[in-house]
C-alpha positions as a printed NumPy array, in Angstrom:
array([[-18.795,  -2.211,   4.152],
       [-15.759,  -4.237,   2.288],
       [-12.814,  -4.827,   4.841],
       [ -9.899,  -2.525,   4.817],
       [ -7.029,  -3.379,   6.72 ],
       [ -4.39 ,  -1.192,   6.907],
       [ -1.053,  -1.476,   5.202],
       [  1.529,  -3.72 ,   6.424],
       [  4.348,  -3.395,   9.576],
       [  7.453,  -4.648,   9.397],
       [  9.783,  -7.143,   6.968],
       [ 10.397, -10.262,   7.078],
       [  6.998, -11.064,   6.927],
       [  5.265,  -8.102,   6.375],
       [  1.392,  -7.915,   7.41 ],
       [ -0.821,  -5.178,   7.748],
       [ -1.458,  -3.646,  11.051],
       [ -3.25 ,  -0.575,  12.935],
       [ -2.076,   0.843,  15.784],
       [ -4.682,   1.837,  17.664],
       [ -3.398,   2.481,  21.169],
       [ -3.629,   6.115,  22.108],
       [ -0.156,   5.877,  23.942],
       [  1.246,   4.894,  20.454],
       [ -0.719,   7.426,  18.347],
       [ -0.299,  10.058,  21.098],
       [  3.582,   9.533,  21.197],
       [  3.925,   9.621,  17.507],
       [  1.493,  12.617,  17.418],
       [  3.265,  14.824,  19.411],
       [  6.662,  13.691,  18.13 ],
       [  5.825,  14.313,  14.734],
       [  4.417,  18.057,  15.542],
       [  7.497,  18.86 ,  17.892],
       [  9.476,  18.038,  14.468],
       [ 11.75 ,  16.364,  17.303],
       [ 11.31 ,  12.75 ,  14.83 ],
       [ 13.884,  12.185,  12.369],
       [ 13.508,  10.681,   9.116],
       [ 14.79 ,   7.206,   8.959],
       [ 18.165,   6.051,   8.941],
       [ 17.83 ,   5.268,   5.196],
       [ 16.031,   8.149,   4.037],
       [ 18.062,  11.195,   6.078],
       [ 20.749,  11.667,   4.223],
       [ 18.781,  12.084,   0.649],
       [ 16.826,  14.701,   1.614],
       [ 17.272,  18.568,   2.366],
       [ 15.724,  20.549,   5.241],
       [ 15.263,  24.043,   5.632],
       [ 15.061,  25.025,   9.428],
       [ 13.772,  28.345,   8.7  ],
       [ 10.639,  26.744,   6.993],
       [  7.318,  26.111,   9.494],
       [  5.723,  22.605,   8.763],
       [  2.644,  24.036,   9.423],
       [  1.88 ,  26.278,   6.67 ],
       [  4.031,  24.873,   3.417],
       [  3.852,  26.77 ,   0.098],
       [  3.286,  26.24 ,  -3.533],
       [  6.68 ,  27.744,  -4.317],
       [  8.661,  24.173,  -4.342],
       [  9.639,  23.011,  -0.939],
       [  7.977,  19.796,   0.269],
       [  7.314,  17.466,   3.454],
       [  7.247,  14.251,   1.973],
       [  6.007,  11.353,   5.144],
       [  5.291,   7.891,   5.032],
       [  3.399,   5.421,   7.118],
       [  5.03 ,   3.08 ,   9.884],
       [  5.989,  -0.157,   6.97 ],
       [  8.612,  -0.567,   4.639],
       [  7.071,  -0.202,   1.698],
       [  5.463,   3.079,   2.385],
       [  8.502,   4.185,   3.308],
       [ 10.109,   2.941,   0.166],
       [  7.258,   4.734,  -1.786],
       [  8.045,   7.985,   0.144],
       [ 11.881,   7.399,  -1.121],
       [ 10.964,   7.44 ,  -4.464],
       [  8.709,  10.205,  -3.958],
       [ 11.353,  12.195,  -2.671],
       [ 14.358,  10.95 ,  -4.961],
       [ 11.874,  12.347,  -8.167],
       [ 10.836,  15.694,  -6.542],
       [ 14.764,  16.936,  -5.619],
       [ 16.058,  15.64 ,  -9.241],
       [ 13.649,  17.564, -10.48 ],
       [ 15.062,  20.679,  -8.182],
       [ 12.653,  20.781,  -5.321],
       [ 13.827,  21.119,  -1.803],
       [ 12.507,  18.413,   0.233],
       [ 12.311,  17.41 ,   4.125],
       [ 11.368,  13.608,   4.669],
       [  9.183,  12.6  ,   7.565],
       [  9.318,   8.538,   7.494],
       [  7.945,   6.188,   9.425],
       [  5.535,   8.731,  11.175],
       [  2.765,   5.884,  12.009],
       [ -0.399,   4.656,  11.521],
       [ -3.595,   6.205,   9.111],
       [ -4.87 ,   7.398,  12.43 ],
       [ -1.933,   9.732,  13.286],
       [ -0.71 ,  10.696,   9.715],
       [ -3.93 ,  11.71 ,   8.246],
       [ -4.696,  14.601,  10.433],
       [ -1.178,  15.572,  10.127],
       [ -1.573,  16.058,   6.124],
       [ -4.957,  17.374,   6.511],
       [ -3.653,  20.396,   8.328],
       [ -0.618,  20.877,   6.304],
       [  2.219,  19.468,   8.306],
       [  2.894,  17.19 ,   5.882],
       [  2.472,  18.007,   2.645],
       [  2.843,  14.375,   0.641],
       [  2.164,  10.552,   1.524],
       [  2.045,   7.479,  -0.569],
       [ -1.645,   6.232,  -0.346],
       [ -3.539,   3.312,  -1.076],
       [ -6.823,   4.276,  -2.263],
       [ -9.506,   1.827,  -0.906],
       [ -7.817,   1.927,   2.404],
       [ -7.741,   5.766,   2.808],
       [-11.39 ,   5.546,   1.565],
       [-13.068,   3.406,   4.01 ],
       [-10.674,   4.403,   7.03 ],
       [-10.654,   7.837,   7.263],
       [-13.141,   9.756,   4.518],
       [-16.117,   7.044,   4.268],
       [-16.331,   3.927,   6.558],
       [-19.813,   2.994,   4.861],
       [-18.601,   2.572,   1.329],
       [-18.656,  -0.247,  -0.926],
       [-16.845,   1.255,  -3.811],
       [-14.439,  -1.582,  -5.042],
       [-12.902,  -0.674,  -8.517],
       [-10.667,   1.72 ,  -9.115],
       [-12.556,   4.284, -11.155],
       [-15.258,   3.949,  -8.127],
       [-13.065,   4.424,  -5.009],
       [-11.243,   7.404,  -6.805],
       [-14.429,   9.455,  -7.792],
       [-15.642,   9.039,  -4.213],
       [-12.352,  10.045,  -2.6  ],
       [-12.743,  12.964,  -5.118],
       [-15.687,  13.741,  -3.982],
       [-15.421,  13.106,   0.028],
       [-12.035,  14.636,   0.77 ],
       [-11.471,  17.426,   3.117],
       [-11.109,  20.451,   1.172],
       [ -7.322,  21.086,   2.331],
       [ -6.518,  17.734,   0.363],
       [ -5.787,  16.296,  -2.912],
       [ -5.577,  12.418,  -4.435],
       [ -3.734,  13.04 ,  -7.325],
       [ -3.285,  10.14 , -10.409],
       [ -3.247,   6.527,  -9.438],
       [ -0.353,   3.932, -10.029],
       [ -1.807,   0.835, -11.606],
       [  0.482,  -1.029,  -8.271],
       [ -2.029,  -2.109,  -6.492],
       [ -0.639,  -3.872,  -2.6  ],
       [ -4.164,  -5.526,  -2.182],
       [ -5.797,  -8.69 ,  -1.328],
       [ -5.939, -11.873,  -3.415],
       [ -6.414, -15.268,  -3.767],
       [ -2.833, -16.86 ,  -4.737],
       [ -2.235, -20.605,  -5.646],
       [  1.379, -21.915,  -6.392],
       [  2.565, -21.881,  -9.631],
       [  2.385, -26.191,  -9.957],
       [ -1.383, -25.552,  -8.99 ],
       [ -1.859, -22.87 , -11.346],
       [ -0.723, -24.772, -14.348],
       [ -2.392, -27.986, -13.649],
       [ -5.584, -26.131, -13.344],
       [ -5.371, -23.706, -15.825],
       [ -5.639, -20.966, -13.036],
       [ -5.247, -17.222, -14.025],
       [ -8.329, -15.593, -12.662],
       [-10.344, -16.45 ,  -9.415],
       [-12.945, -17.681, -12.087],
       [-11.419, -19.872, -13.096],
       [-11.545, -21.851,  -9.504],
       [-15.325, -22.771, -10.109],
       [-14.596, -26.128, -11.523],
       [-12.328, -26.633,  -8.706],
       [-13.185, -25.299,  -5.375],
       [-15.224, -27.683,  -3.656],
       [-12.008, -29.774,  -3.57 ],
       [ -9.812, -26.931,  -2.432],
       [ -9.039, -25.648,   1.03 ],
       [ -8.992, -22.204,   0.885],
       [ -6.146, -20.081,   3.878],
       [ -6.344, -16.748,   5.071],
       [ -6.678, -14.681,   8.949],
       [ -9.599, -15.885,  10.931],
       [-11.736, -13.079,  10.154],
       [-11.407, -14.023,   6.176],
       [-13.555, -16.693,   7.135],
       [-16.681, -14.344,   7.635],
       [-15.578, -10.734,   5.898],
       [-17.493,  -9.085,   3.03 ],
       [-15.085,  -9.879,   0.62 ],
       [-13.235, -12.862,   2.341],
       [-15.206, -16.022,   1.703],
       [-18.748, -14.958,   1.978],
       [-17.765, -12.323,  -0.727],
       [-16.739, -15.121,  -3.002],
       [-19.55 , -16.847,  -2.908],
       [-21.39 , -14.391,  -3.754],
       [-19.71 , -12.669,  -6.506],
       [-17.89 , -15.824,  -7.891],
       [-20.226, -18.637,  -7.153],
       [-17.307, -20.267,  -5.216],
       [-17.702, -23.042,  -2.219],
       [-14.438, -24.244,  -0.659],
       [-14.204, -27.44 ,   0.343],
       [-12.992, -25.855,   3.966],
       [-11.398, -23.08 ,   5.35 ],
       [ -7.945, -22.902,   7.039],
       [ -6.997, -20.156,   9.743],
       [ -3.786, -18.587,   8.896],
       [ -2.033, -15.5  ,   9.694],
       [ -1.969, -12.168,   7.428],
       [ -0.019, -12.971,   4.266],
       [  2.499, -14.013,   6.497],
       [  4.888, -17.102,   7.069],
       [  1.97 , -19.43 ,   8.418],
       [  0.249, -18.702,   4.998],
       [  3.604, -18.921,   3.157],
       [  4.052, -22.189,   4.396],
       [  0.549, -23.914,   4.465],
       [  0.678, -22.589,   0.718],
       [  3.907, -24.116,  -0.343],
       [  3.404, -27.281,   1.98 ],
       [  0.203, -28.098,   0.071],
       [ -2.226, -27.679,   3.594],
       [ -4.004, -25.17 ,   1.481],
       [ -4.794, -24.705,  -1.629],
       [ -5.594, -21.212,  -2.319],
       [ -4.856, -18.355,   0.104],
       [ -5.258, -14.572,   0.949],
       [ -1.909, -13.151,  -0.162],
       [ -1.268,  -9.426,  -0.706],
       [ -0.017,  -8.967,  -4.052],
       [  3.317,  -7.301,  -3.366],
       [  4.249,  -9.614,  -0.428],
       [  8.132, -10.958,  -1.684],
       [  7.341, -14.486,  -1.335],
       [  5.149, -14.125,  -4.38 ],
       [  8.572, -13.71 ,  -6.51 ],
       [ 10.756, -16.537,  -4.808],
       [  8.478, -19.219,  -3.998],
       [  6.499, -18.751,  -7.034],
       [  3.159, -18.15 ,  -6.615],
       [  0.647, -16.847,  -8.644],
       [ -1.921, -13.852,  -7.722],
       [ -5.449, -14.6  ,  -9.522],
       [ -6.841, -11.617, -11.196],
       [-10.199, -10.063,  -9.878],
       [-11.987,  -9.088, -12.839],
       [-15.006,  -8.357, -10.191],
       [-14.115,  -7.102,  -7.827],
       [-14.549,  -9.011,  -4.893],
       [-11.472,  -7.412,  -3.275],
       [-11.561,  -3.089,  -3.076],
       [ -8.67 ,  -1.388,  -5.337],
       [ -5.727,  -0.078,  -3.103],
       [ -3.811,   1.543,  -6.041],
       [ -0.773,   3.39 ,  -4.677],
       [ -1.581,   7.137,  -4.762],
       [ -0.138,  10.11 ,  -3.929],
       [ -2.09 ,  12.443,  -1.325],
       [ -1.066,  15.847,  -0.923],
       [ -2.372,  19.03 ,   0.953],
       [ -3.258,  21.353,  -1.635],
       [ -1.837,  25.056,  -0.664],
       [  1.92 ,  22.793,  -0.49 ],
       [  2.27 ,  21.724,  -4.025],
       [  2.292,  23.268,  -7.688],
       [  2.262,  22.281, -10.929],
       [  5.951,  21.059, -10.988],
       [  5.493,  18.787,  -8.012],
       [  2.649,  17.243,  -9.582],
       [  3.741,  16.584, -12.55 ],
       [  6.488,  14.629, -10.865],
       [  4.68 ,  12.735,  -8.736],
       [  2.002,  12.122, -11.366],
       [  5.168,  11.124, -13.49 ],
       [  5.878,   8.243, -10.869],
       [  2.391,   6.825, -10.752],
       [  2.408,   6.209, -14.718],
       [  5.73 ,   4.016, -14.41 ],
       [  4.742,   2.561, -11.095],
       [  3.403,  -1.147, -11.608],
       [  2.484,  -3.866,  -9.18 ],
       [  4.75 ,  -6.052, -10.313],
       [  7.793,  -3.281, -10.635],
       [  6.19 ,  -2.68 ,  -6.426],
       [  7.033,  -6.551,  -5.818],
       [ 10.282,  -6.696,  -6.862],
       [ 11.09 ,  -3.476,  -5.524],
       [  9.289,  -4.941,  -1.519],
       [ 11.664,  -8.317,  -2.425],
       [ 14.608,  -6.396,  -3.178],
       [ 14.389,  -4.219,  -0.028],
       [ 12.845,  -7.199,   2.294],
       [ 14.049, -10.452,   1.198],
       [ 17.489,  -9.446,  -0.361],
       [ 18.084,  -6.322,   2.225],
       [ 18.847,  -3.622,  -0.419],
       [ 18.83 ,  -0.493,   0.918],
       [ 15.701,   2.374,   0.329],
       [ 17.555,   4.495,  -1.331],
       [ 19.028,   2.187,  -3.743],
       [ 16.081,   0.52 ,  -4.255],
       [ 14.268,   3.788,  -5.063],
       [ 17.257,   5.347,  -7.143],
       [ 17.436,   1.934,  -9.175],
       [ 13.471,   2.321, -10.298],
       [ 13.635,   5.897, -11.269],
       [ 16.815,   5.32 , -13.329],
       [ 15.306,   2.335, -14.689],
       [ 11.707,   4.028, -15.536],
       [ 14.169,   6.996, -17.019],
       [ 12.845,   9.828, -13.832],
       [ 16.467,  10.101, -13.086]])
């Protein structure tokens, strides 16, 4: 089974965390069915509510729950979401910042939600098929197609992909020629390669590629999760290569460079949008489908560095992409 950590918590130095205690999930659980949570602070006042609707059974007739996941960028995902469906006239009610995969995913499966920002190879191997190795995109989708609960839908990919990758600094990167991780085979013996502890012995971390690349590191650094230990043992020369995810805003102003994967090694987590079936129709996806073709990794990075690093608000953030990408 690859590794598949969840998406990240919160900015400065966003990293990937699950929340696993039941008082947390319990707590969010029941404050998320009690519709007693409010959508965040940055979200409420662009969306509509009805209080006559019941979360629990939504319809096809144009009147959404949009939620996120507990991190900024989900939640800025979820703005955009929402910002595309009301332009195009459908009423909306925004539940941000509900939690982890372990409390939102039941949530959508029974219709209390009816859309969430996704990230393919995560929702794959966390909560439809543990055991799977799919890595590309093509791969994870046809087996979420195939392994979702009947209630739900994964409806067209974004090619922004928030996923693992070996990144080198941009002085590195030109001396060496680097654009893919092949191209470290003439140099990794001399490189020290950074990432979290358990990179050290994961499927896809550096046992992964040595086996799929061919690649021995001259040693390996513990770090923290794309974080500012990595940041700095990256910039600060320590390491040569480390395990940054490729939206993380650091990417953008200290000028590093994400290698390609042309293998593999590291499982597609293309943003997607998941939706309960019986709660959308043709009009909503269409929109949301709409998003995904515009929706870029690197558009995702500037968008996570303009709402992290330089403190724009969601909603301007998310207003400024779909005006840009012509969606508003």
């Amino acid at each position: 089974m690859r590794n598949s950590s969840s998406r990240r918590a919160a900015a400065p130095a966003p990293k990937r965390t699950t929340i696993r205690t039941a008082a947390v999930a319990v707590a969010a659980l029941a404050c998320l069915t009690a519709a007693a949570c409010s959508s965040s602070s940055s979200s409420s006042s662009s969306s509509s509510s009805s209080s006559s609707s019941n979360p629990l059974v939504p319809s096809a007739t144009g009147s959404v729950i949009v939620g996120s996941a507990n991190f900024p960028e989900n939640e800025l995902l979820a703005q955009i979401y929402v910002d595309a469906l009301q332009g195009n006239g459908i009423k909306v009610t925004s539940k941000f910042n509900i939690g982890a995969r372990e409390v939102y995913y039941p949530e959508i499966e029974k219709g209390a939600i009816t859309i969430i920002p996704e990230y393919n190879g995560a929702l794959l191997t966390t909560s439809v098929d543990p055991s799977s190795t799919a890595a590309s995109t093509a791969a994870v989708n046809a087996e979420l197609d195939a392994k979702l609960p009947p209630a739900l839908e994964l409806l067209n990919s974004a090619s922004a992909q928030d996923k693992d990758s070996l990144t080198v600094t941009q002085a590195t990167a030109t001396k060496y020629h680097l654009t893919s991780i092949s191209d470290l085979a003439a140099v990794a013996k001399d490189f020290v390669i950074g990432g979290p502890s358990e990179f050290q012995t994961r499927a896809d971390g550096v046992p992964g590629l040595k086996k799929i690349y061919g690649l021995t590191f001259k040693s390996f650094q513990p770090l923290d999760e794309s974080g500012p230990i990595t940041i700095t043992a990256l910039s600060s020369g320590k390491v040569q290569v480390a395990d940054v995810f490729t939206t993380t805003p650091q990417i953008v102003t200290d000028h590093f460079v994400s290698l390609a994967d042309p293998k593999n090694d590291f499982a597609a987590q293309n943003v997607t949008p998941l939706v309960y079936k019986k709660g959308v129709n043709s009009s909503i996806v269409s929109t949301l489908n709409a998003v995904s073709a515009v929706l870029t990794t690197d558009a995702l990075l500037q968008m996570d560095k303009a709402l992290i690093i330089d403190h724009a608000s969601y909603t301007q953030v998310a207003s400024g992409f779909l005006a840009q990408e012509g969606l508003k």
